[in-house]
PDB file of N, CA, C, O and CB in Angstrom:
ATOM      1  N   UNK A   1       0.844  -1.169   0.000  1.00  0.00           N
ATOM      2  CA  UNK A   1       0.000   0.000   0.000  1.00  0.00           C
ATOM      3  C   UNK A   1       0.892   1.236   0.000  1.00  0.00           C
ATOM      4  O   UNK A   1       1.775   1.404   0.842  1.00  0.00           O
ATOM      5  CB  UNK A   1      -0.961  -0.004   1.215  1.00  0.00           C
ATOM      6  N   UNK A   2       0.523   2.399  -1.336  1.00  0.00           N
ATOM      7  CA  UNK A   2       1.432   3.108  -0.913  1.00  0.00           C
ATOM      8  C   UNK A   2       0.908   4.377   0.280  1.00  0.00           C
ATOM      9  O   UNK A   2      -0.301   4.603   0.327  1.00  0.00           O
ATOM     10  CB  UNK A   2       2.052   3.585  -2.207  1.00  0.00           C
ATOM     11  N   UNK A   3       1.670   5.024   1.040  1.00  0.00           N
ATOM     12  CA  UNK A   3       1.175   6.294   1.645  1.00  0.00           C
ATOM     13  C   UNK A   3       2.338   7.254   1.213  1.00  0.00           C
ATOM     14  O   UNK A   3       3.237   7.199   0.373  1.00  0.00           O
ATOM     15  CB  UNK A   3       0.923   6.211   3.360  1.00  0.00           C
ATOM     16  N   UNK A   4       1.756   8.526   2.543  1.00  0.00           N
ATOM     17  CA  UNK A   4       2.611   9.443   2.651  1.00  0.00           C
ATOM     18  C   UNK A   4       2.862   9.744   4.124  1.00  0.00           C
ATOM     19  O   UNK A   4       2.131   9.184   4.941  1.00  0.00           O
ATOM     20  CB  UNK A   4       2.192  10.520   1.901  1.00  0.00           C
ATOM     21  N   UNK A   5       3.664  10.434   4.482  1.00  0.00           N
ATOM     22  CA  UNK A   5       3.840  10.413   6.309  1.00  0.00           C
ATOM     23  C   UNK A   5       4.659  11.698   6.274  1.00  0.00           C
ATOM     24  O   UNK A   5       5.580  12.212   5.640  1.00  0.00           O
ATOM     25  CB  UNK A   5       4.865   8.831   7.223  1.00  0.00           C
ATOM     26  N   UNK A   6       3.600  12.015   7.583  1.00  0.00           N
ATOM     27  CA  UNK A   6       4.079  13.864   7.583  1.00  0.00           C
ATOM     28  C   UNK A   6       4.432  13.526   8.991  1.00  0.00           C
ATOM     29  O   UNK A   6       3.693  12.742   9.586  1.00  0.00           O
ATOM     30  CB  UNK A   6       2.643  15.490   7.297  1.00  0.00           C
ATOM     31  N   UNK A   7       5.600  14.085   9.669  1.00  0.00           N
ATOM     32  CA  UNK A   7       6.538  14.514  10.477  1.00  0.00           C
ATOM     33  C   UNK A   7       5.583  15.431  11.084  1.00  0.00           C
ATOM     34  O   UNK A   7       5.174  16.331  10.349  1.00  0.00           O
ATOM     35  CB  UNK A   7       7.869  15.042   9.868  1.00  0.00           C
ATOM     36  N   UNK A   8       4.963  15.362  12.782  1.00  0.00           N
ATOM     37  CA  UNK A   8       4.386  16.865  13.300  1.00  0.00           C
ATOM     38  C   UNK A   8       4.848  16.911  14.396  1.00  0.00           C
ATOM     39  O   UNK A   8       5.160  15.921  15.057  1.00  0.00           O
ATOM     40  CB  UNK A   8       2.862  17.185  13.421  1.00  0.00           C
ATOM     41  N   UNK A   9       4.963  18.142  14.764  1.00  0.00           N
ATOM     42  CA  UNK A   9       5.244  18.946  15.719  1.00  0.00           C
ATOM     43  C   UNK A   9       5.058  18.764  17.331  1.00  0.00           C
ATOM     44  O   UNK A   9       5.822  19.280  18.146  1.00  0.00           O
ATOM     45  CB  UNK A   9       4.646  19.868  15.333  1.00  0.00           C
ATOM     46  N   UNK A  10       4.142  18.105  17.608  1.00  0.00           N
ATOM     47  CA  UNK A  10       3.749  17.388  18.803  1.00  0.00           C
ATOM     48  C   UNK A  10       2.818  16.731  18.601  1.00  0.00           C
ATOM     49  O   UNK A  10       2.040  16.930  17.668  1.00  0.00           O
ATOM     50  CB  UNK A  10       3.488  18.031  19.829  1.00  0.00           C
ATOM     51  N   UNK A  11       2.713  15.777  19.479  1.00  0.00           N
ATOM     52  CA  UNK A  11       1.766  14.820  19.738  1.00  0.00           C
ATOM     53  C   UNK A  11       0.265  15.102  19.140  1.00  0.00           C
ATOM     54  O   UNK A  11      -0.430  14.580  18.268  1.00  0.00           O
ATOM     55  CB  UNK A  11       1.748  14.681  21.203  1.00  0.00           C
ATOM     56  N   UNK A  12       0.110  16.288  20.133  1.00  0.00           N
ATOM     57  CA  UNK A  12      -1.537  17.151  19.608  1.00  0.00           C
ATOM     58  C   UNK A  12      -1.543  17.266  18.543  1.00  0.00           C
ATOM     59  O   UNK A  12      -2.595  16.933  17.997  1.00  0.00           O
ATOM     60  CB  UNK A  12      -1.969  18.598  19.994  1.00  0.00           C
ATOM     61  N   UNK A  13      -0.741  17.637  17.908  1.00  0.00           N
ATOM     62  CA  UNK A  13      -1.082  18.537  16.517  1.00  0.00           C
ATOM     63  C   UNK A  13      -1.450  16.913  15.112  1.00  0.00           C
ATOM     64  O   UNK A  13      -1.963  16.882  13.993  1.00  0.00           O
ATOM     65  CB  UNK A  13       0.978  19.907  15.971  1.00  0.00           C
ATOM     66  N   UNK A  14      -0.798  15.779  16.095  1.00  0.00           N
ATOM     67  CA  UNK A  14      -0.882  14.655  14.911  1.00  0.00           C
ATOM     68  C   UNK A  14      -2.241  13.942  15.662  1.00  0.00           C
ATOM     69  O   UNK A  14      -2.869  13.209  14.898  1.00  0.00           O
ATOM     70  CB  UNK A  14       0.788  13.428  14.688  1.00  0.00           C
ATOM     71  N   UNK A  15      -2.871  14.069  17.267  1.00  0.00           N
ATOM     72  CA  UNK A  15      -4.163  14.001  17.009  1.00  0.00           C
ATOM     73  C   UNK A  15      -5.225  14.732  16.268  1.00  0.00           C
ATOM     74  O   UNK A  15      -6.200  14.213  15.725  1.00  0.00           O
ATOM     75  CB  UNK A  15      -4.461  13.966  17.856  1.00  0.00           C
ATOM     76  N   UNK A  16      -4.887  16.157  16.312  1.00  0.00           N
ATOM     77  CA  UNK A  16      -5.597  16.944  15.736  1.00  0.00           C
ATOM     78  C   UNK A  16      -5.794  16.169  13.858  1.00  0.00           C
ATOM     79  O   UNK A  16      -6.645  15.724  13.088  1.00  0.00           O
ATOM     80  CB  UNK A  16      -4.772  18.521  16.014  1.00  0.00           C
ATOM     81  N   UNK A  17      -4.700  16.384  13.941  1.00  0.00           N
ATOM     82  CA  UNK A  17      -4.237  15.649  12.420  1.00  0.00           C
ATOM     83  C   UNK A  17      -5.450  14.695  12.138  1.00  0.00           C
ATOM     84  O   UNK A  17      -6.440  14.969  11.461  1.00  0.00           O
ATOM     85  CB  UNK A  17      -2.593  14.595  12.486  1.00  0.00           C
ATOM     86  N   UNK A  18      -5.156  13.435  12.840  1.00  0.00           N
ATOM     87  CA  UNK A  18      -5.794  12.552  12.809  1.00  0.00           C
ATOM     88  C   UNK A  18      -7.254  12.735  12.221  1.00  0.00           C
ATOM     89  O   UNK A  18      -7.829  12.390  11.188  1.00  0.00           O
ATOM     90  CB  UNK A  18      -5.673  12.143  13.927  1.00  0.00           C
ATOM     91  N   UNK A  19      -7.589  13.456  13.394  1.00  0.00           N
ATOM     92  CA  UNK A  19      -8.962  13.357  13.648  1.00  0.00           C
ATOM     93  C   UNK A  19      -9.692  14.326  12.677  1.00  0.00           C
ATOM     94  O   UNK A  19     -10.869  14.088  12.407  1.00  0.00           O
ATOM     95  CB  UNK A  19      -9.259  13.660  15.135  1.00  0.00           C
ATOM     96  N   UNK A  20      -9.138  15.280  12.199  1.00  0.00           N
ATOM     97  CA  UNK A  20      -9.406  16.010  10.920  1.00  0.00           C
ATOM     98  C   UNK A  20      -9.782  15.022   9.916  1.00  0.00           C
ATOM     99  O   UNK A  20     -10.985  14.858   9.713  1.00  0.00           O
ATOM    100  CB  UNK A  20      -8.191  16.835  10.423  1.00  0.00           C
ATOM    101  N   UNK A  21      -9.109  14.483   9.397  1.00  0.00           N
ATOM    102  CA  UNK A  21      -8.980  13.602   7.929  1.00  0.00           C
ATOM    103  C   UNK A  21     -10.078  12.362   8.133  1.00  0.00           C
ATOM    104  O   UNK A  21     -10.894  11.899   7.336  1.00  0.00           O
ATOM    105  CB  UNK A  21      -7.148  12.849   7.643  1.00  0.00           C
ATOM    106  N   UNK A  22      -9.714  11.939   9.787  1.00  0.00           N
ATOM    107  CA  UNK A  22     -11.068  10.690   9.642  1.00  0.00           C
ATOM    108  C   UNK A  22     -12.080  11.473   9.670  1.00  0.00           C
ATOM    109  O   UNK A  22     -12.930  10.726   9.187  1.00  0.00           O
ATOM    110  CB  UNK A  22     -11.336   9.450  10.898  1.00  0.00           C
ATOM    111  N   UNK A  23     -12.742  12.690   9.943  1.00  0.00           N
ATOM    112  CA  UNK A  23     -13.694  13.503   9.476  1.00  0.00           C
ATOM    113  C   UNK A  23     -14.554  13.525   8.536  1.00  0.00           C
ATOM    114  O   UNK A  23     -15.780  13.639   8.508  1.00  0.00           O
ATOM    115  CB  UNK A  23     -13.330  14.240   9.323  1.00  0.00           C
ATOM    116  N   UNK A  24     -13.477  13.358   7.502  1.00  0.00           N
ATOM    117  CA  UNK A  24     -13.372  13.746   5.506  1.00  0.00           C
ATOM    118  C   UNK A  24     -13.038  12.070   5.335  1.00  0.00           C
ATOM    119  O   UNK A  24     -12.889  11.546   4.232  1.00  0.00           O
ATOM    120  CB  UNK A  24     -11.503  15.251   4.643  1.00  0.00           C
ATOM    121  N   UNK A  25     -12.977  11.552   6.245  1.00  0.00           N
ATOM    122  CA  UNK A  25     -12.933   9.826   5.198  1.00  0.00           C
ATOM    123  C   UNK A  25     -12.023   9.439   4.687  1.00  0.00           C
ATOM    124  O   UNK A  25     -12.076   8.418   4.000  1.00  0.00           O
ATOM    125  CB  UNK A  25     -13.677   9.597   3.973  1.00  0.00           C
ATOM    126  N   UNK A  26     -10.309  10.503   4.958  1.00  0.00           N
ATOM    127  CA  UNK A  26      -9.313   9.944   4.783  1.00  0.00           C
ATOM    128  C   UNK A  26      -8.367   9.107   5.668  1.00  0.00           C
ATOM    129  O   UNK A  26      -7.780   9.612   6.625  1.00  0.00           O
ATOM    130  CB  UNK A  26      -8.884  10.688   4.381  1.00  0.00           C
ATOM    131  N   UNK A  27      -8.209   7.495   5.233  1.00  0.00           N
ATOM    132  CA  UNK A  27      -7.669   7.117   6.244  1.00  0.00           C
ATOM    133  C   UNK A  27      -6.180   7.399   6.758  1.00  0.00           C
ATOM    134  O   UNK A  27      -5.297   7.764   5.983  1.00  0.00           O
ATOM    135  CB  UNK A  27      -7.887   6.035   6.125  1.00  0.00           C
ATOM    136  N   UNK A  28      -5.940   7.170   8.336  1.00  0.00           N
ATOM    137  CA  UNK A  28      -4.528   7.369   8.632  1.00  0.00           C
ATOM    138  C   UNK A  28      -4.803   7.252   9.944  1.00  0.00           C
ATOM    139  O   UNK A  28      -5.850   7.324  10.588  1.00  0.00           O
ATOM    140  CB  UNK A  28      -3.751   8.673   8.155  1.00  0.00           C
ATOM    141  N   UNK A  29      -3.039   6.949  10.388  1.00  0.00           N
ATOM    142  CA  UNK A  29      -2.726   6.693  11.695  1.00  0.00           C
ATOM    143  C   UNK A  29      -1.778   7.355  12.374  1.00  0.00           C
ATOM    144  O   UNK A  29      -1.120   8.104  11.653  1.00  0.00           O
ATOM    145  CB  UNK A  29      -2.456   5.593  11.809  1.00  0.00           C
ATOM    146  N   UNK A  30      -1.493   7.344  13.440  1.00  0.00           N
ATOM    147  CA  UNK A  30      -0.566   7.938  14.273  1.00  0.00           C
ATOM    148  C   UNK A  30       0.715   6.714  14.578  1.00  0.00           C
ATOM    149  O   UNK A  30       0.389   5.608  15.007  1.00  0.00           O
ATOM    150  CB  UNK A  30      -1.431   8.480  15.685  1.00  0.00           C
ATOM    151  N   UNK A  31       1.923   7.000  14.351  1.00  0.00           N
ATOM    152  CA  UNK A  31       2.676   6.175  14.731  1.00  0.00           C
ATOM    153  C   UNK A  31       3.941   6.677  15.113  1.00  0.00           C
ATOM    154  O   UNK A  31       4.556   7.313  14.257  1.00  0.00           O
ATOM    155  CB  UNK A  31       2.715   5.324  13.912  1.00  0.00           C
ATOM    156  N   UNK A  32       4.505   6.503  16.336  1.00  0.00           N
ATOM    157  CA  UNK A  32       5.736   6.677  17.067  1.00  0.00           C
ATOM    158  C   UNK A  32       7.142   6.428  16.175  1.00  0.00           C
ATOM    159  O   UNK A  32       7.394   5.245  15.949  1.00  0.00           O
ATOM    160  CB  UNK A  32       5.659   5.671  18.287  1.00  0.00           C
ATOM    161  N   UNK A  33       8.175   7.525  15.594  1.00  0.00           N
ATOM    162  CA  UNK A  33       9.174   7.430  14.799  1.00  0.00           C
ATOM    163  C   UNK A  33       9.932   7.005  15.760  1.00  0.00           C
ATOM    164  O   UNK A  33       9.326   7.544  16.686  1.00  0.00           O
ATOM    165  CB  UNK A  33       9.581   8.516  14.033  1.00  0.00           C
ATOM    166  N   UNK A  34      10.719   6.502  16.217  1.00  0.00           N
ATOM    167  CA  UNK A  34      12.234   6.671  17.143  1.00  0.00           C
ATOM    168  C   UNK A  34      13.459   7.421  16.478  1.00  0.00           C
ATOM    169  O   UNK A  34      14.145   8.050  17.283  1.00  0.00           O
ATOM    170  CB  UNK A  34      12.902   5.112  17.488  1.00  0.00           C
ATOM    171  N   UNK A  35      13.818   7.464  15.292  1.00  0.00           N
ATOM    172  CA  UNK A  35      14.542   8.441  14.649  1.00  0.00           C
ATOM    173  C   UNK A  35      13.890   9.559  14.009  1.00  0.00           C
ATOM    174  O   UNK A  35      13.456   9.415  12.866  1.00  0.00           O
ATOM    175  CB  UNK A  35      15.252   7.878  13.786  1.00  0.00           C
ATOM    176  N   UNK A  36      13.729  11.063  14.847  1.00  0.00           N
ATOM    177  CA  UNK A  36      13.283  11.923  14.723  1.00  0.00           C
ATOM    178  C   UNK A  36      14.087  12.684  13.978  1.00  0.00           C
ATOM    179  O   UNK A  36      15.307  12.522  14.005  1.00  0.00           O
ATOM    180  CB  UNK A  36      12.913  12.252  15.657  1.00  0.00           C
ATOM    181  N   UNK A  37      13.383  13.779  13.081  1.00  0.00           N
ATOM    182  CA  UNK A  37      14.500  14.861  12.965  1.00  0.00           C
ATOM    183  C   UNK A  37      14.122  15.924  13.483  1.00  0.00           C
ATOM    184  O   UNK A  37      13.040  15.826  14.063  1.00  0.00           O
ATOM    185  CB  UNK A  37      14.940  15.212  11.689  1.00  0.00           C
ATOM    186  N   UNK A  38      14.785  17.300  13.506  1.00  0.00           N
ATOM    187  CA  UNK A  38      15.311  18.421  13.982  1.00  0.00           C
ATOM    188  C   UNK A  38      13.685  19.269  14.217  1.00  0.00           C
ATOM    189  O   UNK A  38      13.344  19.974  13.268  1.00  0.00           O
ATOM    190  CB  UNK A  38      16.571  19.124  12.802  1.00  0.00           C
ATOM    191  N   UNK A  39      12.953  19.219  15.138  1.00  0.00           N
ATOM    192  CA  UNK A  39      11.847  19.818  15.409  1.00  0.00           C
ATOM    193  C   UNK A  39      10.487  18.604  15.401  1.00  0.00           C
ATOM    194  O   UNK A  39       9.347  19.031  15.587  1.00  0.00           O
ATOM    195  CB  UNK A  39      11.764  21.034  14.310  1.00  0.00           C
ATOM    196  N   UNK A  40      10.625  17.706  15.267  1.00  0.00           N
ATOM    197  CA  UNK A  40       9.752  16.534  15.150  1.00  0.00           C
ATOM    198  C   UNK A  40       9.873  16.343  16.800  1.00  0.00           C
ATOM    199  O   UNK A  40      10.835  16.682  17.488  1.00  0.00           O
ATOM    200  CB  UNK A  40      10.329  15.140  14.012  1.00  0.00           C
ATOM    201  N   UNK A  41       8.448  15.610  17.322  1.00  0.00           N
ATOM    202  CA  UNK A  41       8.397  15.343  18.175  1.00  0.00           C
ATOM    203  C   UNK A  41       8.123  14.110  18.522  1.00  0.00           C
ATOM    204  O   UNK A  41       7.728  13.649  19.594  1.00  0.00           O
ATOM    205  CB  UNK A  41       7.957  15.983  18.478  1.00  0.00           C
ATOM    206  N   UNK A  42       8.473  13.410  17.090  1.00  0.00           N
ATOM    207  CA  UNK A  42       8.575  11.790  17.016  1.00  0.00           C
ATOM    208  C   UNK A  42       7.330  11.112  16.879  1.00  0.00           C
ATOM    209  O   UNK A  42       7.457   9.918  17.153  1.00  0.00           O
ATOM    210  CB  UNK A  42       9.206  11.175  18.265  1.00  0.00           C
ATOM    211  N   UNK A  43       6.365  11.383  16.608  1.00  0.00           N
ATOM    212  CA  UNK A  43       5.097  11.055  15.861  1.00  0.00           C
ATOM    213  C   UNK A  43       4.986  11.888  14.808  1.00  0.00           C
ATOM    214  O   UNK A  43       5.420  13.028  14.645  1.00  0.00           O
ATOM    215  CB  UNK A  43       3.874  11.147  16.643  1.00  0.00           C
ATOM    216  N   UNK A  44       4.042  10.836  13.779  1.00  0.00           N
ATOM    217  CA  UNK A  44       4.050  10.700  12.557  1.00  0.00           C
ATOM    218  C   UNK A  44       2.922  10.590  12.204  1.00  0.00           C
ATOM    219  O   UNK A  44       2.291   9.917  13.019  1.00  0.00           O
ATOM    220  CB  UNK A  44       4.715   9.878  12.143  1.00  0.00           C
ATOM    221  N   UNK A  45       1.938  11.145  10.822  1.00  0.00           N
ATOM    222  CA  UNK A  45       0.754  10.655  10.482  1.00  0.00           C
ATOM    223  C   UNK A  45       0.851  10.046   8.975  1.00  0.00           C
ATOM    224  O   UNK A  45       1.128  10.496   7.863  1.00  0.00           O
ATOM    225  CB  UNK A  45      -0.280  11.764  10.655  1.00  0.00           C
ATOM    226  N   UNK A  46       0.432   8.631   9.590  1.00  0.00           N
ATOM    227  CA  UNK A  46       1.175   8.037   8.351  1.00  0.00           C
ATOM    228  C   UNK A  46      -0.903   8.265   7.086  1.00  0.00           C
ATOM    229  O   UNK A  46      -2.000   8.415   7.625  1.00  0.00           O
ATOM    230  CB  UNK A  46       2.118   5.528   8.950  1.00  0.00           C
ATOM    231  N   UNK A  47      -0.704   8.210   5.802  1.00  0.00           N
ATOM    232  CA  UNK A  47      -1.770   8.749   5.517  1.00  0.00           C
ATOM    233  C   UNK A  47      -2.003   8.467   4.247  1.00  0.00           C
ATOM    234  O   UNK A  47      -1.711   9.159   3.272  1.00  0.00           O
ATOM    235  CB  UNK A  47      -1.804   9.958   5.794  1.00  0.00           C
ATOM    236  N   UNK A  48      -2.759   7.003   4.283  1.00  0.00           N
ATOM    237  CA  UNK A  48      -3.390   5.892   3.192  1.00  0.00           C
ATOM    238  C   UNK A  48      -3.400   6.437   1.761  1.00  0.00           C
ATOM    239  O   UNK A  48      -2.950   6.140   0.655  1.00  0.00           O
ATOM    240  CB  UNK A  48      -5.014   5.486   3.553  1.00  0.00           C
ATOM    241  N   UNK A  49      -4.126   7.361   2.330  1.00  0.00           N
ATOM    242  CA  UNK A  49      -4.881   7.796   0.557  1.00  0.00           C
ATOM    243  C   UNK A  49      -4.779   9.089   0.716  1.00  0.00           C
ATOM    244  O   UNK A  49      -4.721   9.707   1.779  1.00  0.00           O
ATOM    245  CB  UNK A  49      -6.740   7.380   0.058  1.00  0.00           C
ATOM    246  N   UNK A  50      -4.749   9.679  -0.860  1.00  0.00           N
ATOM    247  CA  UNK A  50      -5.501  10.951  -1.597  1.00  0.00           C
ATOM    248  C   UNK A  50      -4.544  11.713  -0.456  1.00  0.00           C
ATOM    249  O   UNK A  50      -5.115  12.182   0.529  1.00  0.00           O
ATOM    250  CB  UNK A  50      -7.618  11.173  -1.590  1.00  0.00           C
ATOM    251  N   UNK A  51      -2.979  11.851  -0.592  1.00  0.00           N
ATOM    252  CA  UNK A  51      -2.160  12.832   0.228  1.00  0.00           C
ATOM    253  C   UNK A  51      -2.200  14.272   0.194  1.00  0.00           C
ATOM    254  O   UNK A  51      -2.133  15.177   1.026  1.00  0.00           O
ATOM    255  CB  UNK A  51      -0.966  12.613   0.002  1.00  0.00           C
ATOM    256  N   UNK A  52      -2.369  14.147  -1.389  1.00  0.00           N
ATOM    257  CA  UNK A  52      -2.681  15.586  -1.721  1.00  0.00           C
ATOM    258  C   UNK A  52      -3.668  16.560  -1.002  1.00  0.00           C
ATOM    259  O   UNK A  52      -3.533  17.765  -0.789  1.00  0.00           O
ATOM    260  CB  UNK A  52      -3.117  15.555  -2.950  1.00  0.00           C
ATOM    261  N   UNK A  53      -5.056  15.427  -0.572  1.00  0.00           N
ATOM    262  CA  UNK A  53      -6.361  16.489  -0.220  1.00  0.00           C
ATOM    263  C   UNK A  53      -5.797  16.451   1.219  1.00  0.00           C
ATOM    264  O   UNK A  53      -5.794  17.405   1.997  1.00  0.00           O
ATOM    265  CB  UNK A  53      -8.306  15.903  -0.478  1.00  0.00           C
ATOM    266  N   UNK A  54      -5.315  15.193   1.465  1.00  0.00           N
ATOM    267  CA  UNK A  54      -4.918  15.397   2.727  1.00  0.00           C
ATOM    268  C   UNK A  54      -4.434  16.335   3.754  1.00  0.00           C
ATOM    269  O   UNK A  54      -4.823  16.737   4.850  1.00  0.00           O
ATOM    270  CB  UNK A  54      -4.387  14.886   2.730  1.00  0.00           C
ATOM    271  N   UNK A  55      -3.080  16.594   2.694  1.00  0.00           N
ATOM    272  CA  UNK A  55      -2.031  17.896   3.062  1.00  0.00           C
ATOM    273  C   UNK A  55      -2.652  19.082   2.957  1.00  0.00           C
ATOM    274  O   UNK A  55      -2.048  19.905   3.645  1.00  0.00           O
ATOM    275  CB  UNK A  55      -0.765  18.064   2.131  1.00  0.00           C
ATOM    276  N   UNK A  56      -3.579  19.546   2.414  1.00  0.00           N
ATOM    277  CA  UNK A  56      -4.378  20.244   1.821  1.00  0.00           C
ATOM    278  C   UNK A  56      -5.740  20.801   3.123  1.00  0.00           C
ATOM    279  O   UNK A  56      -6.092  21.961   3.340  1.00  0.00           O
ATOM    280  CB  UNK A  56      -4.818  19.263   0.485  1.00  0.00           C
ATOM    281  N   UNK A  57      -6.107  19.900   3.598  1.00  0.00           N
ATOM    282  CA  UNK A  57      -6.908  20.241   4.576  1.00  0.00           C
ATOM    283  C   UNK A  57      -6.379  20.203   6.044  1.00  0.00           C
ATOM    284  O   UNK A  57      -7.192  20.316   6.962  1.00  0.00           O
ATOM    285  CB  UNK A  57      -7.962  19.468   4.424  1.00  0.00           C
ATOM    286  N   UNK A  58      -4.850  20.025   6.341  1.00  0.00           N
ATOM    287  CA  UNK A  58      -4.001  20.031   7.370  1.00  0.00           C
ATOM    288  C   UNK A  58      -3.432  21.854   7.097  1.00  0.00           C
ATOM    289  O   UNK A  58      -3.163  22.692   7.959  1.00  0.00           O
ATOM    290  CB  UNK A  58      -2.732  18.572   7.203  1.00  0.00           C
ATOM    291  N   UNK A  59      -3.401  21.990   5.544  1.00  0.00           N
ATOM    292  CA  UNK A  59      -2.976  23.705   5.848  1.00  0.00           C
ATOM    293  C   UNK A  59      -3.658  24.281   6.267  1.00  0.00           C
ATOM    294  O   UNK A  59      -3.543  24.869   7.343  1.00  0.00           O
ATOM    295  CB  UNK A  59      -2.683  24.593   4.969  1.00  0.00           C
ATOM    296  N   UNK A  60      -4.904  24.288   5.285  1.00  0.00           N
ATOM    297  CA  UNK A  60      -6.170  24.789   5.244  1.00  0.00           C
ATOM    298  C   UNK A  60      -6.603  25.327   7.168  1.00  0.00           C
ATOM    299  O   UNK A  60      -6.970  26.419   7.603  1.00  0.00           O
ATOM    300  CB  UNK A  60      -7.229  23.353   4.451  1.00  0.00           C
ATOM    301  N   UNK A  61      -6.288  23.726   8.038  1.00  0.00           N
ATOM    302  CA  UNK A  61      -6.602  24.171   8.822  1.00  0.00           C
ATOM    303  C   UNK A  61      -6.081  24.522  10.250  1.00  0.00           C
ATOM    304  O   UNK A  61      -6.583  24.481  11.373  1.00  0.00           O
ATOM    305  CB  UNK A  61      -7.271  23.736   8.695  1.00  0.00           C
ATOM    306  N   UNK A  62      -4.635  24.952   9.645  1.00  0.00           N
ATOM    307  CA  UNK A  62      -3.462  25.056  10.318  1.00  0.00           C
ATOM    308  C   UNK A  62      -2.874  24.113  11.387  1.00  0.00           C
ATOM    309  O   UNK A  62      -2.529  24.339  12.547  1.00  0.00           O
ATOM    310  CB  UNK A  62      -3.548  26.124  10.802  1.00  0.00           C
ATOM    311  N   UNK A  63      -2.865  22.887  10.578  1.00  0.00           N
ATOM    312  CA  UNK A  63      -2.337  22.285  11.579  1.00  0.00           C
ATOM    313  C   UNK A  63      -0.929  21.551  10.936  1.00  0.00           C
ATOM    314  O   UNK A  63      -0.823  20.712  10.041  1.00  0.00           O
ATOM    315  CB  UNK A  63      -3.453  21.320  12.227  1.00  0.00           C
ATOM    316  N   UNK A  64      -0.001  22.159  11.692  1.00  0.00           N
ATOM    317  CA  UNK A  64       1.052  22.122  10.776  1.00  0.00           C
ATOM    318  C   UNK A  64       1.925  21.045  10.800  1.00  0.00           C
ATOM    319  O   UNK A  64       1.675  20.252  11.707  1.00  0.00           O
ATOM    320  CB  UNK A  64       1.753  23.165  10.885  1.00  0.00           C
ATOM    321  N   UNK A  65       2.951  20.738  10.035  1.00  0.00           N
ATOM    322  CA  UNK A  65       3.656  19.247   9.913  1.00  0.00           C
ATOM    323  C   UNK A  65       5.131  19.572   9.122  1.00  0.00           C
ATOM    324  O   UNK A  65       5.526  20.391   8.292  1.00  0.00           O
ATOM    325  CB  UNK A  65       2.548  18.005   8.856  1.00  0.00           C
ATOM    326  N   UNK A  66       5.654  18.524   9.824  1.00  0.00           N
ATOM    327  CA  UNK A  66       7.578  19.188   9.342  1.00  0.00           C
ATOM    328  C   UNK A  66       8.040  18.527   8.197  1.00  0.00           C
ATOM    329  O   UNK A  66       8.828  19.197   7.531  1.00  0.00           O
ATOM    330  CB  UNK A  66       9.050  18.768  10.606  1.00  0.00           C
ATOM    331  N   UNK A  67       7.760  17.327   7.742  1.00  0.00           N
ATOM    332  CA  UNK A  67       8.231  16.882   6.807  1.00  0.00           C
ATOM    333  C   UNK A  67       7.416  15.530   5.967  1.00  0.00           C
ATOM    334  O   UNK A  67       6.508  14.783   6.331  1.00  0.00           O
ATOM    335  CB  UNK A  67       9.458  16.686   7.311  1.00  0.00           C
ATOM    336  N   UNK A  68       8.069  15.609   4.919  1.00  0.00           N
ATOM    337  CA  UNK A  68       6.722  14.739   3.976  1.00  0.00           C
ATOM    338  C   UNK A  68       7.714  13.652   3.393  1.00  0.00           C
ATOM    339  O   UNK A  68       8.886  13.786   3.040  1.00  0.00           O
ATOM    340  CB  UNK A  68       5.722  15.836   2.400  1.00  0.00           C
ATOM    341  N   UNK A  69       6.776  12.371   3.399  1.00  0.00           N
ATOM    342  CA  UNK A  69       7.749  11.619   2.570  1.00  0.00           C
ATOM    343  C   UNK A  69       6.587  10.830   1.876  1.00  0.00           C
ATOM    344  O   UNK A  69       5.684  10.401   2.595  1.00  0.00           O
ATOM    345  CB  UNK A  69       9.007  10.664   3.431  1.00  0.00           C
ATOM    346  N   UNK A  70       6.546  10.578   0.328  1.00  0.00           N
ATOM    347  CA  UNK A  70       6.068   9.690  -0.607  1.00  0.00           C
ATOM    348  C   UNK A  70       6.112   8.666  -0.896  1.00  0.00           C
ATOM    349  O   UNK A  70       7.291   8.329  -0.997  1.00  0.00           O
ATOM    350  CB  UNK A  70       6.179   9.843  -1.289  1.00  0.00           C
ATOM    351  N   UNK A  71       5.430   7.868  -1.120  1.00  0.00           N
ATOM    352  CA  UNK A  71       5.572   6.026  -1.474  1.00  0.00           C
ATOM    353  C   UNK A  71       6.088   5.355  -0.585  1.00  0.00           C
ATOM    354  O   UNK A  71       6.699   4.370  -1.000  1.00  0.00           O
ATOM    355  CB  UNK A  71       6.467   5.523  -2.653  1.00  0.00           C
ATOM    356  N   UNK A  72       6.077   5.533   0.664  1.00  0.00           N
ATOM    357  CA  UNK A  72       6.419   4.635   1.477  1.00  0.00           C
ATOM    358  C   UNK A  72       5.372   3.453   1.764  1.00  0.00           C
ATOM    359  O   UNK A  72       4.145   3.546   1.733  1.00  0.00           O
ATOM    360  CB  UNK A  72       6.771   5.317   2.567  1.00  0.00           C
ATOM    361  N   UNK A  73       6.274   2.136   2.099  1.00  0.00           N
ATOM    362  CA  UNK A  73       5.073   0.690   2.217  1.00  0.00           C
ATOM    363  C   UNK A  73       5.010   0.548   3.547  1.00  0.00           C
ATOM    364  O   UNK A  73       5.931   0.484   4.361  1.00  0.00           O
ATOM    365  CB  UNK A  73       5.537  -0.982   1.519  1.00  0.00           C
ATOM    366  N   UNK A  74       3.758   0.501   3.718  1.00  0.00           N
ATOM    367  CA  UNK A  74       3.587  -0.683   5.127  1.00  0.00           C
ATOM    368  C   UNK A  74       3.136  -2.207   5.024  1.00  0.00           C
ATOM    369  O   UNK A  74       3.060  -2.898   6.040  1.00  0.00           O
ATOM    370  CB  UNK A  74       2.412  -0.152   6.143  1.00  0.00           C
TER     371      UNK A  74
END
């Protein structure tokens, strides 16, 4: 399956995350990185489908995220 996984800022901000997108019917999860980088607070929203609308309604509704990565498998 491919996703995408955005890097956030604290904990909250990747429930917030979360719970935004299952809202709108996009699936995704929260999952603990152990190799963080430089402002990450080591959770992650990893994020099934449709990344684009995804990322998109995380600006939209300021909830912000440090880094993006594409095609990754679980």
């Amino acid at each position: 399956m491919m996703i995408c996984i955005a890097e956030m800022p604290s904990y909250t901000y990747a429930v917030k995350g979360k719970k935004l997108l299952s809202s709108k019917n996009i699936r995704c999860s929260i999952i603990r990185n152990e190799k963080t980088s430089s402002g990450s607070c080591g959770y992650m929203l990893n994020i099934d489908e449709n990344c684009e609308k995804a990322l998109s309604l995380l600006d939209k509704s300021g909830i912000s995220y440090k880094k993006i990565t594409d095609g990754g498998a679980l």
